[in-house]
C-alpha positions in Angstrom: 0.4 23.9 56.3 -1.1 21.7 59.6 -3.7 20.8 57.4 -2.0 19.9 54.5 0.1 17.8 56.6 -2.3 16.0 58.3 -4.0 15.4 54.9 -0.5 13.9 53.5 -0.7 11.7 57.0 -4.0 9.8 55.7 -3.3 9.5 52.5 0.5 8.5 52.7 0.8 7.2 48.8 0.2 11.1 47.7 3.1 11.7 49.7 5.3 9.2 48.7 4.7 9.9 45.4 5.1 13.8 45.9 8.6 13.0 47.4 9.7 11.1 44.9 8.8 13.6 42.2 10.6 15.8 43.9 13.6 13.6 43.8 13.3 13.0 40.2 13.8 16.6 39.1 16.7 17.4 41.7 18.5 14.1 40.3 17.4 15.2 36.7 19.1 18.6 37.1 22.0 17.2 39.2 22.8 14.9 36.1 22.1 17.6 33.3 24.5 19.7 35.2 27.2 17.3 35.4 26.7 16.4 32.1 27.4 19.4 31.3 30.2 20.2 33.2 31.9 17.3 31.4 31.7 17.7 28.2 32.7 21.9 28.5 36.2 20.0 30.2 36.8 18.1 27.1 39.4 19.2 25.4 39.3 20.3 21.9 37.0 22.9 20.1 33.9 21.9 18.2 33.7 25.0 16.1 37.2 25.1 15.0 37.2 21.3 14.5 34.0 22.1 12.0 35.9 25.6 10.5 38.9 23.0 9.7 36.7 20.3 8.0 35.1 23.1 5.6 38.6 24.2 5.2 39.7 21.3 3.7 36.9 20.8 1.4 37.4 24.8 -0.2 34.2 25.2 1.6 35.4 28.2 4.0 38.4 30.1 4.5 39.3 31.3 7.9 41.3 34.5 7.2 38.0 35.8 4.9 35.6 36.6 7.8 36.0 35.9 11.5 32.7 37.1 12.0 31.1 33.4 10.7 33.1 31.9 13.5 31.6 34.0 16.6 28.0 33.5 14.8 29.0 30.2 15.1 30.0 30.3 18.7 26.9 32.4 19.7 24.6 29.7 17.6 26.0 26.8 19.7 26.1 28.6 22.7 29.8 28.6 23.3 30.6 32.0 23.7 30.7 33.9 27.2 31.9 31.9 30.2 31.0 28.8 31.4 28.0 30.4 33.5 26.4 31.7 31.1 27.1 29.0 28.5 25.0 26.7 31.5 22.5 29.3 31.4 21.8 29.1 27.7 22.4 25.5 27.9 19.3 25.2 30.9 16.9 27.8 28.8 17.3 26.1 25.2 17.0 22.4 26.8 13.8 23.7 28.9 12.4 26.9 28.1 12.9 26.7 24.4 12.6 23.0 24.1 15.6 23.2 21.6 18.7 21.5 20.8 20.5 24.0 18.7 22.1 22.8 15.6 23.9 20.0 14.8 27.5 20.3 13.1 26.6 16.6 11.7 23.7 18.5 9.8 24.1 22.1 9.9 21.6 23.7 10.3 19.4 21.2 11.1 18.8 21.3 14.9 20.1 18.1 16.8 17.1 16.9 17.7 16.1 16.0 14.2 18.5 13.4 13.7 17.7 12.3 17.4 14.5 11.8 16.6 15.0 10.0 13.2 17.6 7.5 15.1 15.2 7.4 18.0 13.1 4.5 16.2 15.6 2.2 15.5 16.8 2.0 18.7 13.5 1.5 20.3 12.5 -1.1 17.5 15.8 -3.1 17.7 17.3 -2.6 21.5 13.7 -1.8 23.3 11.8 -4.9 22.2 14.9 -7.2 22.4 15.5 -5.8 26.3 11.9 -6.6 27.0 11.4 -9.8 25.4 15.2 -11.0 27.1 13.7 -9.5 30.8 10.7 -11.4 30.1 12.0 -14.6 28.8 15.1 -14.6 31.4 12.3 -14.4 34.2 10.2 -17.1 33.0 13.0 -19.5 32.1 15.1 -18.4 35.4 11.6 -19.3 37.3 11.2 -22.5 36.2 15.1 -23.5 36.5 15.0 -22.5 40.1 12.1 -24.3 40.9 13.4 -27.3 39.0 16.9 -27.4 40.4 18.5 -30.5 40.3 17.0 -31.6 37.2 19.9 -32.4 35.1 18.4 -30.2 32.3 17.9 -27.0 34.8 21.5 -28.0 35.9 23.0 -28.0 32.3 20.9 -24.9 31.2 22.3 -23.2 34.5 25.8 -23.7 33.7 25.3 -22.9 29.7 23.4 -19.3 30.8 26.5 -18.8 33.3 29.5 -19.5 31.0 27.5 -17.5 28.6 26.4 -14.6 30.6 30.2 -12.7 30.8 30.8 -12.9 27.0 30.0 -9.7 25.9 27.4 -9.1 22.9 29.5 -7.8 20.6 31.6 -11.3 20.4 28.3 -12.9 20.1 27.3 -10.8 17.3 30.1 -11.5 15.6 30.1 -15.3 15.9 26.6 -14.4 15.0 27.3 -12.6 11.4 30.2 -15.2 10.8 27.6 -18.8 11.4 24.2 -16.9 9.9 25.4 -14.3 7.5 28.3 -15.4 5.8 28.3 -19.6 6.0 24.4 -19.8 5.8 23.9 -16.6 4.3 20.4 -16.9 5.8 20.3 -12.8 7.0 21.8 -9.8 5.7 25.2 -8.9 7.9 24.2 -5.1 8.0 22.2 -2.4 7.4 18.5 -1.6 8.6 16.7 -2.4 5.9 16.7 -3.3 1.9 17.7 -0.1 0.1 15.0 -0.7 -2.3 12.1 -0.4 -0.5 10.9 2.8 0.8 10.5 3.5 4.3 6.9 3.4 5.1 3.7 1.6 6.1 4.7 -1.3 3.6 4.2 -4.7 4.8 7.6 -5.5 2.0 9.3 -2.6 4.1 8.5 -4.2 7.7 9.5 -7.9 6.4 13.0 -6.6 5.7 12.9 -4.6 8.7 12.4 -7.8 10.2 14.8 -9.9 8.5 17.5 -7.1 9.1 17.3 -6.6 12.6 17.1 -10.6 13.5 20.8 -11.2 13.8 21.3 -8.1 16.3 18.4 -8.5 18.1 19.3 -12.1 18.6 22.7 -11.3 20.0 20.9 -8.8 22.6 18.3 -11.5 23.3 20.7 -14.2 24.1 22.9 -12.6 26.7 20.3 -10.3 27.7 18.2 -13.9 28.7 21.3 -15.5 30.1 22.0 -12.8 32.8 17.9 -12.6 33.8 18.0 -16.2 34.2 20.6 -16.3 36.5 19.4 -13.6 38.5 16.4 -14.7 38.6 16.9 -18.7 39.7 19.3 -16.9 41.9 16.1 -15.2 43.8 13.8 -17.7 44.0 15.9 -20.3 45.1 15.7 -19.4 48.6 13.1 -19.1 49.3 12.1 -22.7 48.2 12.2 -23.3 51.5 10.2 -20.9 53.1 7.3 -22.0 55.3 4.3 -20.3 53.5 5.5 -22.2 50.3 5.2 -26.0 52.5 1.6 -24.3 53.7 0.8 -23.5 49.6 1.7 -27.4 49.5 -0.1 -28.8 52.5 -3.4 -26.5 51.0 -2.9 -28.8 47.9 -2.0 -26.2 45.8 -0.7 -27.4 42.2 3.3 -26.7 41.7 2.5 -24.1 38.9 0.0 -22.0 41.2 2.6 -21.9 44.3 5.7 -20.9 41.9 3.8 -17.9 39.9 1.4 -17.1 43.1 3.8 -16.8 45.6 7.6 -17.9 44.9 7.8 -15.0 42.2 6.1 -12.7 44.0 9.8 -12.4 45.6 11.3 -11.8 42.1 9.3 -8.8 40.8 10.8 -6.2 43.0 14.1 -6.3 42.8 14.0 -7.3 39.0 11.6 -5.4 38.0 13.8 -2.1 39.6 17.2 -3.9 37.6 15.0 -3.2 34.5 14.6 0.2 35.2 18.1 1.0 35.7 19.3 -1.2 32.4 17.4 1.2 30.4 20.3 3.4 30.1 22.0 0.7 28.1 19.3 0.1 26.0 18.2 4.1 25.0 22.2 4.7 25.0 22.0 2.3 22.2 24.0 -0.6 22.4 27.0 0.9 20.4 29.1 -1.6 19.5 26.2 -3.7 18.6 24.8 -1.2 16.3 28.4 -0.2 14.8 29.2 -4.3 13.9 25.6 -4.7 11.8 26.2 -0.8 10.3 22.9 0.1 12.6 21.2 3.4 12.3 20.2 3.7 15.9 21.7 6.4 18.3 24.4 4.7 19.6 25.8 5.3 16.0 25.0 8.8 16.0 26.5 9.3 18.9 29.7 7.4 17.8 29.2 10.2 14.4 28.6 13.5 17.0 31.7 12.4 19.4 34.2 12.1 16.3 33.1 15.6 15.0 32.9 17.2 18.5 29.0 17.5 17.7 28.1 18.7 21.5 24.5 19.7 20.6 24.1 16.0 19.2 26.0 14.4 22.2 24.4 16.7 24.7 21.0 15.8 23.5 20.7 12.0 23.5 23.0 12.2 26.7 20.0 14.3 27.9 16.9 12.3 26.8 18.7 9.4 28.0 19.3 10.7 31.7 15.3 11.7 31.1 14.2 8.4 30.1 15.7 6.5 32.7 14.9 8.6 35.6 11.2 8.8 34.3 11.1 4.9 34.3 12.7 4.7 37.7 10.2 7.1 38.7 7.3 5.2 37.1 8.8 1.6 39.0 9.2 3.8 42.3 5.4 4.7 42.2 4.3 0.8 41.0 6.8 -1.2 43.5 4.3 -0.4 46.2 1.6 -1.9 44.5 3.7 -4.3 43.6 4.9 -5.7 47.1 3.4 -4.9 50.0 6.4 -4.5 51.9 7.7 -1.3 50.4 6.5 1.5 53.0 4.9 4.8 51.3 6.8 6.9 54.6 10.3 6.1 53.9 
């Protein structure tokens, strides 16, 4: 052990990654567990809610055989207490790398219809989150360096009366200007019906032209609130003196603002990108329940009105995993990224 400690003490970025790897599965079971915790307190059972709905269709009838209801229970891991309910919960999430079924699509384990959501929410909220963090820094950058401009000013004020509407009213003012007055984009839906999903370039144009009204009404509040943030940052330092030395060098204005001034930017925004991702692999629900969206945010709106805990559990899960494993991933880079970080604390 004095040698391995010694060897962590040269090489102090092996140990500051190996801590916070460590932290990343304590918080990741921490969080499961919670998670877990809260939806067994919910009130309401997901197997008699699912017994009921057969019930009503002539499907089932409860009185014929109790014994389909504790196979149903033992299936879904709800019988036994609550310890061993976690227990079976821990070994079919990690050992057996398993869901369990879904009451949306019985038998058809969870994760399938995780999986088959899983694209559109990457296609449509993942690429409208990055091109909004990228955009918003850019534009946010430039209005900040350009402050006092009467165009920076106006652009300021737009991006800060628009920032606090929420993207849901956008989407709607959205649907009601571009779908229905201009009719120049469909108002729902992923795709055209009559093309088949696949490598198609007809199927990726109306892909395309079905996800551009709700990626635009991520992209335009997602760039309002980088810009702010952003000009917010680099602002001060304007003033700094190794910016006036950049000057007195005879550096040009573009080299000093994407050299040095943003250099201040990327650490704490790249980190507020990390954390958003929640949001994003959540799936922006309301936004994907307005344009009819087949992303996981409305599965999970599907699996929460049937009680669907395998469902819910699961993209709960993978989005806990997701964001801790980007935080991770930015924990490892910010050093890299600015100097200042120190690999011992």
């Amino acid at each position: 052990m004095p040698g391995l400690r010694v060897w962590l003490a040269k090489h102090l970025y092996v140990a500051y990654a190996i801590r916070r790897t460590l932290l990343f599965f304590v918080t990741l079971w921490g969080a499961l567990t919670v998670t877990f915790m809260f939806f067994r307190m919910m009130p309401g059972d997901p197997i008699q809610a699912y017994v009921a709905s057969l019930e009503q269709v002539g499907v089932y009838n409860v009185q014929a055989n109790q014994e389909v209801i504790a196979h149903y229970r033992r299936v879904f891991g709800l019988d036994g207490n609550l310890f061993q309910q976690y227990l079976f919960y821990l070994n079919q999430l990690f050992i057996e790398r398993d869901l369990g079924p879904a009451l949306i699509n019985f038998p058809t384990s969870a994760q399938v219809g995780i999986l088959r959501a899983l694209p559109w929410t990457i296609g449509l909220l993942g690429l409208s989150a990055v091109f909004a963090f990228a955009l918003g820094i850019v534009l946010g950058a430039i209005v900040g360096w350009l402050r006092g401009r009467w165009y920076a000013e106006w652009l300021t004020n737009v991006s800060i009366a628009l920032s606090h509407v929420p993207f849901y009213f956008v989407g709607l003012m959205i649907v009601f200007l571009l779908a229905y007055k201009l009719s120049w984009f469909p108002s729902s839906a992923a795709y055209n019906p009559v093309h088949d999903p696949g490598f198609d370039l007809n199927f990726f144009a109306s892909v395309i032209h079905h996800g551009t009204l709700p990626a635009l009404s991520i992209v335009l509040i997602g760039v309002m609130n980088w810009l702010i943030s952003t000009r917010m940052l680099i602002v001060p330092t304007l003033g700094e003196d190794y910016l006036t030395y950049g000057e007195a060098k005879g550096l040009s204005p573009r080299r000093i603002l994407t050299t040095y001034a943003l250099r201040n930017v990327y650490l704490p925004q790249v980190t507020a990108f990390g954390i958003s991702l929640g949001g994003i692999f959540n799936g922006n629900v309301l936004v994907e329940q307005l344009f009819n969206y087949p992303g996981l945010g409305s599965l999970l709106v599907q699996a929460i009105q049937i009680y669907d805990f395998n469902t819910v559990q699961g993209i709960v899960a993978m989005t806990i995993i997701v964001v801790l494993l980007a935080n991770l991933i930015i924990d490892l880079c910010l050093p890299l990224l600015d100097p200042r970080v120190k690999f011992w604390r």
